[in-house]
C-alpha positions as CSV (number, residue, x, y, z in Angstrom):
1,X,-7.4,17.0,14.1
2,X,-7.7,18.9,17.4
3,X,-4.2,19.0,17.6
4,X,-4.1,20.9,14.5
5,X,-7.1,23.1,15.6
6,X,-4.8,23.9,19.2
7,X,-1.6,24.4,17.6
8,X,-2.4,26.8,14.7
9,X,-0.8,25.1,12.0
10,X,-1.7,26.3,8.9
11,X,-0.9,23.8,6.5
12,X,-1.6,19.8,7.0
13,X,-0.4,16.8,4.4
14,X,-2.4,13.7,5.2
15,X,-1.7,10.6,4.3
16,X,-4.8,8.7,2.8
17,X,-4.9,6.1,-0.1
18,X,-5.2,5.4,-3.1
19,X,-9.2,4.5,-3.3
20,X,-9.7,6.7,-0.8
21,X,-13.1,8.0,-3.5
22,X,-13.9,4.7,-4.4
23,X,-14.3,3.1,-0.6
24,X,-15.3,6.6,1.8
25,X,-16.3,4.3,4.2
26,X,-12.4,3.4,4.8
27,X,-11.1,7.2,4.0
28,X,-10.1,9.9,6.4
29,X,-10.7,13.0,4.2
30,X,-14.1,14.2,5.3
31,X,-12.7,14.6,8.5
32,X,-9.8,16.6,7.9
33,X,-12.1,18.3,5.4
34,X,-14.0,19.9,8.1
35,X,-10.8,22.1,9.1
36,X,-11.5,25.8,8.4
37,X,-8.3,28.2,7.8
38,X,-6.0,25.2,7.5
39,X,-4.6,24.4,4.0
40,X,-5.1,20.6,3.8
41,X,-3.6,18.6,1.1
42,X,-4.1,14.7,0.6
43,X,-1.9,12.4,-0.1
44,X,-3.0,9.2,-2.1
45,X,-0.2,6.6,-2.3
46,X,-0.5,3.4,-4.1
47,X,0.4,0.0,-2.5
48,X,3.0,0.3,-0.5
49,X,6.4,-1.7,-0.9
50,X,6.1,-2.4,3.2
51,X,3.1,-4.2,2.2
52,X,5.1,-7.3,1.6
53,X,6.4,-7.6,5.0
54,X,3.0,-8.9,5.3
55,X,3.5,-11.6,3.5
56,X,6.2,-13.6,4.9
57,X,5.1,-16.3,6.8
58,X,2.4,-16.9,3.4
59,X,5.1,-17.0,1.0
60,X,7.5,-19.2,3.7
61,X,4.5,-21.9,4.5
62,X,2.5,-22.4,1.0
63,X,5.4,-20.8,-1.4
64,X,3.1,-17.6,-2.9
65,X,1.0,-14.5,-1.8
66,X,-2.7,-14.1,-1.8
67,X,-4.9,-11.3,-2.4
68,X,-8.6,-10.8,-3.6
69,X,-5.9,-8.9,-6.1
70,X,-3.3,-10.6,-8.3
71,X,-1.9,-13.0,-10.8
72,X,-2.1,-10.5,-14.0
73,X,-3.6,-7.6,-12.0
74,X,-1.7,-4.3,-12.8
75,X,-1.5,-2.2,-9.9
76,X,1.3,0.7,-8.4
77,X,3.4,0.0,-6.1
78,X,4.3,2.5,-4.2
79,X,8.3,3.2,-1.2
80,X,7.9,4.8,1.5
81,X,11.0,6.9,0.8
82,X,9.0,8.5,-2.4
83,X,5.7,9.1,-0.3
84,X,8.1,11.1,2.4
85,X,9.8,13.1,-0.2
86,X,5.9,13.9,-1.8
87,X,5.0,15.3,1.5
88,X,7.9,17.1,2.0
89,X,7.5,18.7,-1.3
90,X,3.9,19.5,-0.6
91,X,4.6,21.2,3.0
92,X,7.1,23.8,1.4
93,X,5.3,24.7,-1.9
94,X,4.2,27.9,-2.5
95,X,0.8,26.7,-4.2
96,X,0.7,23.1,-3.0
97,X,-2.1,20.3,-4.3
98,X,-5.1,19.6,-3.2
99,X,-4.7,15.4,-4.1
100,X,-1.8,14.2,-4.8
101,X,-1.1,10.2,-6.2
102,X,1.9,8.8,-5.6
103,X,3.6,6.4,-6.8
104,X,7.2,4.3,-7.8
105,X,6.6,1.7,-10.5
106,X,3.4,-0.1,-12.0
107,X,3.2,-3.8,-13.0
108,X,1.1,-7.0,-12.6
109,X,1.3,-8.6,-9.1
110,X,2.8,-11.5,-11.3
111,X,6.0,-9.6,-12.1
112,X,5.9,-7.9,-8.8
113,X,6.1,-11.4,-7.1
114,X,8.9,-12.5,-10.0
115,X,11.1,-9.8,-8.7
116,X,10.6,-10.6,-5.3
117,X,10.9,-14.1,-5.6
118,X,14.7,-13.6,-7.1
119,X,15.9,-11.6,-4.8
120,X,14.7,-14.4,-2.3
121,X,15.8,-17.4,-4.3
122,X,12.2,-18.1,-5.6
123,X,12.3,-16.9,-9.1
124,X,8.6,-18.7,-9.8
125,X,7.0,-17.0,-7.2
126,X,3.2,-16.4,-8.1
127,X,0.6,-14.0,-6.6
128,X,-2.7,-16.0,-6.1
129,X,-6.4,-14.5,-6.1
130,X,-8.4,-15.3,-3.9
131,X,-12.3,-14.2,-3.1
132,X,-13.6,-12.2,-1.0
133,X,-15.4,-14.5,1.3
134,X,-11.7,-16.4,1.2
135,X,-10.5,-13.2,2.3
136,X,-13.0,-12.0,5.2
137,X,-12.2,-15.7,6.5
138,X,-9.0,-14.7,6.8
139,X,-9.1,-11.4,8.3
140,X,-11.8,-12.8,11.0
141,X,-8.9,-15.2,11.7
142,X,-6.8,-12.4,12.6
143,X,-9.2,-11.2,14.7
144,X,-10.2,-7.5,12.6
145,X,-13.3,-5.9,13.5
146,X,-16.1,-6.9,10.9
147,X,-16.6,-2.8,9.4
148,X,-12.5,-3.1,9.4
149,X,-12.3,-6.1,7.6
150,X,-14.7,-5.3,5.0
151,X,-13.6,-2.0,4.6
152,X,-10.3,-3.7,3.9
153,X,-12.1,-6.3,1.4
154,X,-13.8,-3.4,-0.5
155,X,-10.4,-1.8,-1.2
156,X,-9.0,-4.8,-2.4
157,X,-11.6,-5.4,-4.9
158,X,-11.1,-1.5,-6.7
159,X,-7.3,-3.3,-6.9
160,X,-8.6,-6.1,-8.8
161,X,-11.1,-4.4,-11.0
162,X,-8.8,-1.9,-12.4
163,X,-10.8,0.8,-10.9
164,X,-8.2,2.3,-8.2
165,X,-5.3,1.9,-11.5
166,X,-7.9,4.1,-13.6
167,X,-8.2,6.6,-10.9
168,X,-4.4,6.9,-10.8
169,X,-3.6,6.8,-14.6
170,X,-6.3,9.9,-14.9
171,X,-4.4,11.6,-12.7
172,X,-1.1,11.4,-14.3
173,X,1.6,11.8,-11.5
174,X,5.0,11.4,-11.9
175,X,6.7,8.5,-10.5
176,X,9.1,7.8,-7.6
177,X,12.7,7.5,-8.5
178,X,12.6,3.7,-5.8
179,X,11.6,1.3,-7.6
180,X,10.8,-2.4,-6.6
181,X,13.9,-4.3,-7.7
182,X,15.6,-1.7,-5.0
183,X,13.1,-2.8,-2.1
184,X,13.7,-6.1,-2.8
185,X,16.9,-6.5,-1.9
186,X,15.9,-5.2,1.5
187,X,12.8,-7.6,1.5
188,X,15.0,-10.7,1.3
189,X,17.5,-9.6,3.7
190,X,14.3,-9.6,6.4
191,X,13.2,-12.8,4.4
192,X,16.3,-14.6,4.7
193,X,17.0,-13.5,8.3
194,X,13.8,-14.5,9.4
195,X,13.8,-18.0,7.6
196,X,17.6,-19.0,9.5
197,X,15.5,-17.9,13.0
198,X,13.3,-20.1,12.3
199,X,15.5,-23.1,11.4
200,X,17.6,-22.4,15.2
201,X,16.6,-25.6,17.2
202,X,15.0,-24.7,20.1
203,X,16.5,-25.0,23.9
């Protein structure tokens, strides 16, 4: 934010998220809200593609991902490529948005994982739920800061209750022109390259 204040700019896109209102604990928009002669547009993408990345070594050592959200959840899903061109659309219009959702293609987690799984050879791949002390286990594991973690927790569960979907249905943006089945190919080329890495016998 000082940089903006030092350089002059006049317009700002920032990337926040999707339950950016429903968990302001984990937000950044008060504080770019405090800018004064700065046009500042948000940016509220779903759940982003990259987000599987993430997920490898689960799906490669017990077969599924896991969540506080899944299994029949619906949720958005969200490429990169279709978040840059929002903000590029946003930094050259002539009246641009104050909140913008974004989007590429909404499903359950279930048919998420399906389309992931056959681009990776496993057709029957599921997305488990599980809870939120599950969860915080796990991100103390990786060693996130406890506000961090629940922060992160909190988020999950507006994915699960239909809450963040409701927020982004009443907005009614258009979708992204990427959508998952495209990603996926690229997923299971990291998937696949990853997996014969791993096989190598060691020297």
């Amino acid at each position: 934010m000082r940089a903006v204040q030092q350089t002059g700019i006049k317009r700002v896109v920032v990337l926040s998220g999707w339950a950016a209102d429903l968990v302001p604990s984990a937000s950044v928009e008060d504080v770019f809200a405090q800018l004064t002669d700065v046009a500042v547009m948000f940016l509220r993408p779903a759940y982003f593609y990259s987000n599987f990345y993430l997920s490898l070594d689960a799906i490669r050592q017990t077969g599924q991902p896991t969540a506080m959200y899944g299994g029949e959840d619906r949720v958005v899903f969200v490429s990169l490529k279709d978040i840059a061109a929002a903000a590029a659309e946003e930094l050259v219009a002539s009246t641009p948005s104050q909140i913008r959702y974004v989007g590429s293609e909404e499903m359950t987690c279930n048919a998420a994982a399906r389309i992931m799984g056959t681009a990776i050879g496993k057709s029957a791949l599921q997305w488990m739920v599980i809870s939120e002390e599950q969860m915080l286990a796990e991100y103390q594991k990786a060693g996130l800061l406890a506000t961090l973690a629940q922060n992160l927790v909190d988020m999950q569960a507006t994915m699960h209750d239909g809450t963040a979907l409701t927020n982004f249905q009443q907005a009614k943006p258009t979708l992204g022109t990427v959508k998952l089945a495209e990603f996926a190919q690229e997923f299971a080329i990291a998937y696949l390259s990853n997996y014969k890495d791993t096989k190598k016998p060691s020297t």
